[in-house]
C-alpha positions in Angstrom: 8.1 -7.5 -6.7 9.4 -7.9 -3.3 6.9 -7.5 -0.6 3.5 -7.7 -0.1 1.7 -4.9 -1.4 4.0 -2.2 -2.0 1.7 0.5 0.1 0.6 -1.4 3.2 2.3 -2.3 6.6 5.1 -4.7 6.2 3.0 -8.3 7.5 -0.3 -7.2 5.6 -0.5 -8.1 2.1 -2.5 -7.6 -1.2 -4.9 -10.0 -2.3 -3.5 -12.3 -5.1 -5.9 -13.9 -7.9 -4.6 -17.5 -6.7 -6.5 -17.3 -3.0 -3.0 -15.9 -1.5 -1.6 -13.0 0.8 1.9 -12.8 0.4 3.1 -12.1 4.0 6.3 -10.2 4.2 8.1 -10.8 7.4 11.4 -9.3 8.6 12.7 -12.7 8.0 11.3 -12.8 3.9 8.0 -13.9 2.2 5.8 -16.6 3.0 1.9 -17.6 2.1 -1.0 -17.8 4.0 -4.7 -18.0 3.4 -6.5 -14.8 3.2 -9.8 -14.8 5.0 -10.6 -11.6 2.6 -10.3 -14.0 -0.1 -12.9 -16.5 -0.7 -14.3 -18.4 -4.1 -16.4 -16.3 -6.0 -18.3 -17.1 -9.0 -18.2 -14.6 -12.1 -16.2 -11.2 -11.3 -19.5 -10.0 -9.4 -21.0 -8.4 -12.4 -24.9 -8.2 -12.6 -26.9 -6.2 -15.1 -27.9 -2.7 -14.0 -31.2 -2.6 -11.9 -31.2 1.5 -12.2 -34.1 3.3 -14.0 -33.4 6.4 -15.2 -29.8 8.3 -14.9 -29.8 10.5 -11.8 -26.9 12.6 -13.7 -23.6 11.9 -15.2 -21.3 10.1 -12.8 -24.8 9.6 -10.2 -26.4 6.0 -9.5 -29.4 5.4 -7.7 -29.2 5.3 -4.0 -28.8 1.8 -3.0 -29.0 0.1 0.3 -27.1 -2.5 1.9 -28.6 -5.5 3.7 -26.6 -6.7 6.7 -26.1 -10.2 7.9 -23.7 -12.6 10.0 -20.2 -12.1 8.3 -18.8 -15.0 6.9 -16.3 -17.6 8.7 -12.7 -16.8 8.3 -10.6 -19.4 6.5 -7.7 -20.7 9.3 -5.2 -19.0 10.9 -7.3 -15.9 11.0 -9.5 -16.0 13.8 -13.2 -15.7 13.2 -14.6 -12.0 12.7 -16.1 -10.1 16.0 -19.6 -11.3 16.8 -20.3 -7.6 17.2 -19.6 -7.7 12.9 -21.7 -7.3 10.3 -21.9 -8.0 6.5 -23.2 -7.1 3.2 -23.2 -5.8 0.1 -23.4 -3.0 -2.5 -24.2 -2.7 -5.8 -22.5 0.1 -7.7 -21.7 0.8 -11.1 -18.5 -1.0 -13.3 -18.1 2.3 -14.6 -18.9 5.3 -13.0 -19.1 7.6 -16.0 -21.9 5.0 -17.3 -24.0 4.7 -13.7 -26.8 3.5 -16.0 -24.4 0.6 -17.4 -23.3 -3.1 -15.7 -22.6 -3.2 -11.9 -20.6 -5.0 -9.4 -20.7 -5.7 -6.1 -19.1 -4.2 -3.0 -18.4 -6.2 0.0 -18.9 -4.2 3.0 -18.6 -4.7 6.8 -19.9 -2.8 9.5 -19.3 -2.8 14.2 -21.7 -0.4 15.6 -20.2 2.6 17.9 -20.2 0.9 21.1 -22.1 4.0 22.9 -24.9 5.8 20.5 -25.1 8.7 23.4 -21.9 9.3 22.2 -21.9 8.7 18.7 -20.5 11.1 15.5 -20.4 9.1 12.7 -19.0 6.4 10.6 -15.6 5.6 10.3 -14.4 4.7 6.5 -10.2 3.2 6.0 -8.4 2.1 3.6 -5.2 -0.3 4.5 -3.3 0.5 1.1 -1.6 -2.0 -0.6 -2.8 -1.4 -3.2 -4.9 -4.5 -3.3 -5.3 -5.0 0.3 -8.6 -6.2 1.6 -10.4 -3.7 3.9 -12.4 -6.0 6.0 -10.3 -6.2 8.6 -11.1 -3.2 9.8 -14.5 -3.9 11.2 -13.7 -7.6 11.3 -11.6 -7.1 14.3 -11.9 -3.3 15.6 -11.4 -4.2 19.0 -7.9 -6.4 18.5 -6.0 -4.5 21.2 -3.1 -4.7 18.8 -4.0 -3.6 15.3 -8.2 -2.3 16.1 -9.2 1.3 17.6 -9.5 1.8 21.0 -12.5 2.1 22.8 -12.3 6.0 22.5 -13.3 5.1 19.1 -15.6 3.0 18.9 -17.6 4.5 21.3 -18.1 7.1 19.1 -17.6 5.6 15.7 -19.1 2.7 13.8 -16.2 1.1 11.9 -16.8 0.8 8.5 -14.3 -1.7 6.3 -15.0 -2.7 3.2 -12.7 -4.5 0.0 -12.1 -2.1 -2.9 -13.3 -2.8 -6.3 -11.8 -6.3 -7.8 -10.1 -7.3 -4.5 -11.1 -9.9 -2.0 -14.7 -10.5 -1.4 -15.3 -7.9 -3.9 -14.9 -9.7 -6.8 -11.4 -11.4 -6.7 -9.2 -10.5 -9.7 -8.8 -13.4 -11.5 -5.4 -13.5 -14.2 -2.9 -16.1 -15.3 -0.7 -16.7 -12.4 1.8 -18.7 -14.4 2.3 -16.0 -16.8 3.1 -13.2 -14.4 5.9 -15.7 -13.0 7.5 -15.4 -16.6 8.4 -11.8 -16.5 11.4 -10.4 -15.8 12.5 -9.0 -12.6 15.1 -6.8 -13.7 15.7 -6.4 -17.3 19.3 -6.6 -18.7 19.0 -5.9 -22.2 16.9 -4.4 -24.9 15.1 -7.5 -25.5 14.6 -8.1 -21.7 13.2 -5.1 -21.7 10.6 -5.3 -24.7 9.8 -9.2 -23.6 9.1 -7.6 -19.6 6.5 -5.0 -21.7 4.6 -7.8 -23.8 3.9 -10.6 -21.1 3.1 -7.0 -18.6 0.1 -6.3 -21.9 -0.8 -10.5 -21.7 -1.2 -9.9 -18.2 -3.6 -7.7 -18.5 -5.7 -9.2 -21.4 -5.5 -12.3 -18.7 -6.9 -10.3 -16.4 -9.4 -8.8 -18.2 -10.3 -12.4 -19.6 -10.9 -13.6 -16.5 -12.2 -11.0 -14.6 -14.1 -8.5 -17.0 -14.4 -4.5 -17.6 -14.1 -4.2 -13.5 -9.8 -4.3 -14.2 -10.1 -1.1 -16.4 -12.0 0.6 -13.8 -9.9 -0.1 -10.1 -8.3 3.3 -9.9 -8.3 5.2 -6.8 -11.1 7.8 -8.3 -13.8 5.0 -8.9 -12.7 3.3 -5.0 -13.0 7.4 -3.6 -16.8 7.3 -6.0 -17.5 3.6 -4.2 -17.1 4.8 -0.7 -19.5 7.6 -1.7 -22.0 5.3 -2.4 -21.5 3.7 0.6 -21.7 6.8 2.5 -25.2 7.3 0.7 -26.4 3.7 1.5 -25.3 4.5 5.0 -27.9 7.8 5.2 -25.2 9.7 6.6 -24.4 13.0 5.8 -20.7 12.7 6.2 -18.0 10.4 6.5 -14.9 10.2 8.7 -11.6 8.5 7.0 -8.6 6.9 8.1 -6.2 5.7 5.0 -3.2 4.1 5.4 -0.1 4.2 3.3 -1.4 3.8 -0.8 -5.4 4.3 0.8 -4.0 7.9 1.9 -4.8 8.8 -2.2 -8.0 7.2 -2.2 -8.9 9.8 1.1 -7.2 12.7 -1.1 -9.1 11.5 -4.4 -12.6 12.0 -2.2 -11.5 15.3 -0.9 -11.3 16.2 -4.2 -14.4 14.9 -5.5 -16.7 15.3 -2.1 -15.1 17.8 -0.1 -18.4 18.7 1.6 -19.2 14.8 2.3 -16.1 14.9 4.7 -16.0 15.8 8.5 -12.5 14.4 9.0 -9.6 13.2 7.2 -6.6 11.1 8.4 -3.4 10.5 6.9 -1.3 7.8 7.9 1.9 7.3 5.4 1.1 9.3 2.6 1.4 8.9 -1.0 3.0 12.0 -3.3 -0.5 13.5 -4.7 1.3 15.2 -7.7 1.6 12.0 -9.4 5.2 12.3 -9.8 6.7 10.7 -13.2 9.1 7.7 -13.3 11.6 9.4 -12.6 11.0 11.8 -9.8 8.9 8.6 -8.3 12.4 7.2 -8.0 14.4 9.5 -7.0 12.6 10.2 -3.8 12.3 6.9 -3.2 15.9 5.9 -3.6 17.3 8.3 -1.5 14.9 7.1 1.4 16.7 4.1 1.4 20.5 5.7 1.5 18.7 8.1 4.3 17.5 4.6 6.1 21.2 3.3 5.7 22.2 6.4 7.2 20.2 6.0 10.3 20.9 1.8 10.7 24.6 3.1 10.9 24.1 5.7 13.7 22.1 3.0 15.3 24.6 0.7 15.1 27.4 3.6 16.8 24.8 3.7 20.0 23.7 0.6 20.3 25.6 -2.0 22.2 23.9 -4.6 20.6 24.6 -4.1 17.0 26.4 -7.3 15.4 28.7 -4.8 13.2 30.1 -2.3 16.5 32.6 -0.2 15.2 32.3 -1.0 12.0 31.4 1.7 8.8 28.2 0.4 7.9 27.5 2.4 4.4 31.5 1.5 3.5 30.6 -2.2 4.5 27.7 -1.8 2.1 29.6 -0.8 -0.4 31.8 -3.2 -0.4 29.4 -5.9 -1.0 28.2 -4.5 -3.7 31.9 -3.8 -5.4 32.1 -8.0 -4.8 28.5 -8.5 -6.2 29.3 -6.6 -9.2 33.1 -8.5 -9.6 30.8 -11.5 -9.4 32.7 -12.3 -5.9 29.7 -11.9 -3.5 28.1 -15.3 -2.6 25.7 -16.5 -0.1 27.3 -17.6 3.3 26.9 -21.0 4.5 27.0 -23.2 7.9 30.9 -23.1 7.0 31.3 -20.4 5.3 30.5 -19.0 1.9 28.9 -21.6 -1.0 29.0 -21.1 -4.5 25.1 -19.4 -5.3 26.2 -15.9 -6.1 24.5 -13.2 -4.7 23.7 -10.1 -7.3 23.6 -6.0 -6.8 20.6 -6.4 -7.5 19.7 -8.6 -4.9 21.2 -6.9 -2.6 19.3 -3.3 -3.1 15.7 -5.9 -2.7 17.5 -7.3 0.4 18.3 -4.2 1.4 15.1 -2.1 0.8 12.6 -5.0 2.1 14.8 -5.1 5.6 15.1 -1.5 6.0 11.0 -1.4 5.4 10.2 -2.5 8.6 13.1 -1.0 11.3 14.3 -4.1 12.8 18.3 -2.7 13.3 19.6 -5.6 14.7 17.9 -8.5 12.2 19.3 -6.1 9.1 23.5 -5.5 10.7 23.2 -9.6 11.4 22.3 -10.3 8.3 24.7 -7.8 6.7 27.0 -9.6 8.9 26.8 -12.7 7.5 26.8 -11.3 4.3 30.2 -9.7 4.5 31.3 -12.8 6.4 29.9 -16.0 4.7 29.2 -17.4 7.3 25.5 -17.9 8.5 22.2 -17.6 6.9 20.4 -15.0 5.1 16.7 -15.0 4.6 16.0 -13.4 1.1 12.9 -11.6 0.3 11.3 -13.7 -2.3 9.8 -12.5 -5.5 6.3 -12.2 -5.4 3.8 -13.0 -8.7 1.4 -10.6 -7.1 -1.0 -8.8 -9.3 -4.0 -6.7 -8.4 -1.6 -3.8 -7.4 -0.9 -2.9 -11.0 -4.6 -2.9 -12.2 -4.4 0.2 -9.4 -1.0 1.2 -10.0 -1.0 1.6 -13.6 -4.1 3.5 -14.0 -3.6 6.4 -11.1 0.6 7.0 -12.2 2.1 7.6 -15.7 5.3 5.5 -15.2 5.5 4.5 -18.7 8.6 4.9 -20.5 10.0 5.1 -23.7 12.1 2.0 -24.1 14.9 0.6 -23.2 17.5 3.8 -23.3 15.3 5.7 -20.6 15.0 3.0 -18.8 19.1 2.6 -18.3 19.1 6.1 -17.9 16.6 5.9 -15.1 18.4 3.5 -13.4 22.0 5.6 -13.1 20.5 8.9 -11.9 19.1 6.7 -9.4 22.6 5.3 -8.9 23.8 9.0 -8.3 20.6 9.5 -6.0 21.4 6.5 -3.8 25.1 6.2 -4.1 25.0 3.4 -1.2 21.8 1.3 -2.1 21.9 1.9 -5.5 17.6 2.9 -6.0 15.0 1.8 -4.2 13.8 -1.5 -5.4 9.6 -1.6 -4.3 9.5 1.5 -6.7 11.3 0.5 -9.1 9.1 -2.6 -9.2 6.3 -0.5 -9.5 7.7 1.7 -12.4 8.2 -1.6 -14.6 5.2 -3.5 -14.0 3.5 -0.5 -15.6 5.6 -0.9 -18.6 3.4 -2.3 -21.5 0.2 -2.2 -19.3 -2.2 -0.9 -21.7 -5.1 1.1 -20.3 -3.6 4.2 -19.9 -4.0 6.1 -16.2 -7.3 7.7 -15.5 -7.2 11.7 -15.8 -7.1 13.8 -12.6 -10.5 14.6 -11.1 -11.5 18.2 -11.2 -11.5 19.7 -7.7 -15.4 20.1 -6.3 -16.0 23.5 -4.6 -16.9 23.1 -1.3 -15.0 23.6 2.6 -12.9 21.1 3.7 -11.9 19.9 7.6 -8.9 20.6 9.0 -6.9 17.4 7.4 -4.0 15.6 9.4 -1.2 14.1 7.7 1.3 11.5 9.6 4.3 10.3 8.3 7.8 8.8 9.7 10.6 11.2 9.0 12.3 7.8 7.0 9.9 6.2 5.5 11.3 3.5 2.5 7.3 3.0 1.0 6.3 6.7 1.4 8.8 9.1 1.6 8.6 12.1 3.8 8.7 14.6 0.4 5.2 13.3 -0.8 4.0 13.1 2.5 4.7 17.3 2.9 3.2 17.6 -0.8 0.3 15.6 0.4 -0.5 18.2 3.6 0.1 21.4 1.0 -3.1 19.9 -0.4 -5.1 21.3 1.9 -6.0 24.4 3.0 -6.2 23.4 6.6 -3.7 20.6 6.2 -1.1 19.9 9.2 2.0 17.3 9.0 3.2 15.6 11.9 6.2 13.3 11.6 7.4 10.5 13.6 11.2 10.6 13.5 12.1 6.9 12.4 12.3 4.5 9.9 9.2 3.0 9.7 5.6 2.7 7.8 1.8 2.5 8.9 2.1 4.8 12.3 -1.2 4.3 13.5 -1.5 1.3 16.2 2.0 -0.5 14.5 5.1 1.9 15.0 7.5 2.6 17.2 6.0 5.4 19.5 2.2 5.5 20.8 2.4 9.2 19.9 0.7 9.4 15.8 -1.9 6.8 17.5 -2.8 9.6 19.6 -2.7 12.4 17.2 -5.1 11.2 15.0 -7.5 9.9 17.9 -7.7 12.9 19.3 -8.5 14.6 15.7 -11.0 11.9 15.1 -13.1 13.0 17.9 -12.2 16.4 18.4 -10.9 17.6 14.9 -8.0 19.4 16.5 -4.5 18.5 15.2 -1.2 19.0 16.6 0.7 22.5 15.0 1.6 21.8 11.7 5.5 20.6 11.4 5.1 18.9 15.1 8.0 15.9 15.3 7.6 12.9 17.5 10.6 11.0 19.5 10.9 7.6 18.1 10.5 6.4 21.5 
């Protein structure tokens, strides 16, 4: 895998079991420290304290006692004084509430004016695996928090989903995830990528107990419920980002009359598309991203490849990668560690991620020249994303021969970039994993909000075609698109403009017309 956390903003990561964010800059992969990762003892499990079942699928109403939040490990600076912290218990599994629970970490800022209060304000920051904290620990960063607009009116509520971070850190064998193969090249690649992906998950399941059968979106959307009850408020308001948009579309589903307001940013395809389809939207995001660096690259004075054709310069690097003729360049010029197509689509699909034009033509630059430096996106060993993965999408194939065969119509999809190589990684870390994905949740009667949806018009991680089959969801549901490559549009694109849209929903629940299109700038 390349990146961290295939469904979050590009600089975020998911939580690792070895105490590690991977941190994806535009310039590759590096570790911190997590400060939503701290020791815990056990996987959080505790025997049930319920009495009697309130129902099937209902626990007991529990509460949540707050207190100081804990210190945050360095470089993250300490969480707002304004902060606080606690816990919920809920059930492992929430078709037995009766059965063993865990606990949830939960974090809570006050709305800033109770005159002018409305609610809570639940979000998810994707990943999957990320840890929610953050969003109470620092709602009032005046780079990635909410303005005072809303938290005047909101209290922020962030908390770590099920198995990740404070909420019982996933705890597998590091070592053996290393082992697996990034991109099989045979039959017996392929079959030896499926078994250590099954050891993996008896690793995890060693280590961290029943909880890594039970991380799907669903239980997280059945979580925040509880939390909503152990709130005492009648509704909640949410804000997901990127892979935490499902987990707001799994609780529409399930509460739809628990809901006053619900915010899209960067949306995940709700039809749970198979491997194939999964692929072929995200592939041809990439080629479109391509498309738009080049006509970038004809306006801009700036760009480091002027005048040149950018997707036949591509191309060309892969026709020497493939003749085996493609190496990285050097101080001097080229040296002799060959650079791989396959390297190339991960370069190529982790740059374009993030839009930084004139980092990604330099580096193609270089490339094509051999001379310079190139700063490769490193393979990550991350693993709580496929204990979510795995159980909400059916990528699992039949063997080898569909997998080959996935990988040319994806070819034909993305003639220029080849496929799109975060969902491919997705597609073949499910391969092998054994609990199979959790069935779709029958749809609760009940009115829904008006429901916003924002999503850039070129978006590598969420593709624009999910992002319109996410808004057809809803009855009420409205689409407004940023037009630029990019990911995460609230508070972290390129144009103050989403930010706006879904503040002004927040308070107001009016959205802009349905199909409305932003300037990048």
């Amino acid at each position: 895998m390349n990146g961290s956390g295939f469904f979050s903003r590009p600089g975020d990561g998911s939580v690792e079991s070895a105490k590690v964010r991977v941190r994806l800059s535009r310039r590759g992969v590096g570790l911190t420290a997590s400060a939503g990762v701290v020791a815990l003892a056990g996987s959080l499990l505790v025997p049930s304290s319920a009495g009697a079942s309130p129902g099937a699928g209902k626990a007991p109403v529990r509460s949540i006692q707050w207190s100081a939040c804990p210190k945050a490990e360095p470089p993250f600076p300490a969480p707002s004084k304004r902060t606080r912290c606690g816990t919920l218990e809920v059930p492992v599994d929430w078709a037995k509430p009766d059965g063993p629970t865990m606990k949830i970490a939960v974090a809570r800022q006050k709305a800033t004016d109770p005159k002018k209060r409305i609610g809570v304000l639940l979000s998810n920051p994707g990943g999957p695996g990320s840890s929610g904290l953050d969003a109470a620990y620092y709602a009032e960063s005046p780079d990635e928090g909410y303005r005072e607009s809303i938290r005047s009116r909101f209290d922020i509520i962030g908390f770590d989903p099920r198995g990740i971070g404070r909420s019982g850190q996933l705890r597998c064998d590091d070592k053996l995830a290393a082992k697996i193969p990034h991109r099989p090249k045979s039959a017996a690649e392929f079959q030896r990528m499926r078994t250590l992906n099954q050891r993996l998950a008896e690793s995890c399941r060693a280590g961290s107990g029943a909880v890594v059968d039970h991380m799907d979106s669903v239980s997280v959307a059945r979580d925040m419920d509880a939390i909503r009850a152990a709130l005492g408020e009648k509704k909640i308001n949410f804000l997901g980002h990127s892979y935490g948009t499902l987990i707001g579309r799994q609780y529409a589903r399930l509460f739809p009359q628990k809901l006053r307001a619900l915010a899209l940013d960067s949306a995940m395809d709700p039809s749970r598309p198979d491997a194939e389809r999964f692929l072929r939207d995200g592939s041809r995001a990439v080629d479109d991203a391509v498309r738009q660096l080049a006509d970038w690259c004809a306006k801009d004075k700036s760009c480091a490849l002027k005048g040149r054709d950018v997707p036949a310069l591509i191309r060309g690097l892969f026709a020497r990668a493939d003749a085996g003729r493609l190496f990285e360049p050097g101080r001097h010029g080229p040296t002799r560690k060959k650079v791989t197509a396959d390297q190339l689509t991960d370069f190529l699909t982790s740059y374009l991620m993030k839009w930084n034009p004139q980092t990604t033509v330099e580096q193609l630059s270089a490339l094509n020249s051999g001379r310079g430096q190139v700063f490769w996106t490193a393979d990550s060993t991350d693993i709580a994303w496929r204990t979510v993965i795995c159980r909400d999408y059916d990528f699992r194939l039949r063997g080898w021969d569909q997998y080959r065969e996935l990988r040319q119509r994806a070819r034909s999809d993305a003639p220029i970039a080849r496929y799109n190589s975060q969902a491919l990684d997705m597609i073949l870390g499910c391969q092998g994993w054994p609990a199979a994905p959790e069935p779709e949740p029958a749809r609760a009667k009940g009115p829904l909000p008006p429901v916003l949806v924002v999503n850039a018009g070129h978006d590598l991680a969420t593709p624009l075609a999910g992002a319109r089959r996410m808004a057809r969801e809803f009855p009420q549901g409205r689409l407004a698109v940023l037009d630029a490559v990019d990911h995460w549009l609230y508070r972290k694109c390129q144009s103050p403009l989403p930010a706006r849209a879904v503040d002004t929903y927040l308070r107001t629940l009016k959205t802009p017309p349905d199909g409305t299109v932003y300037p990048h700038r």
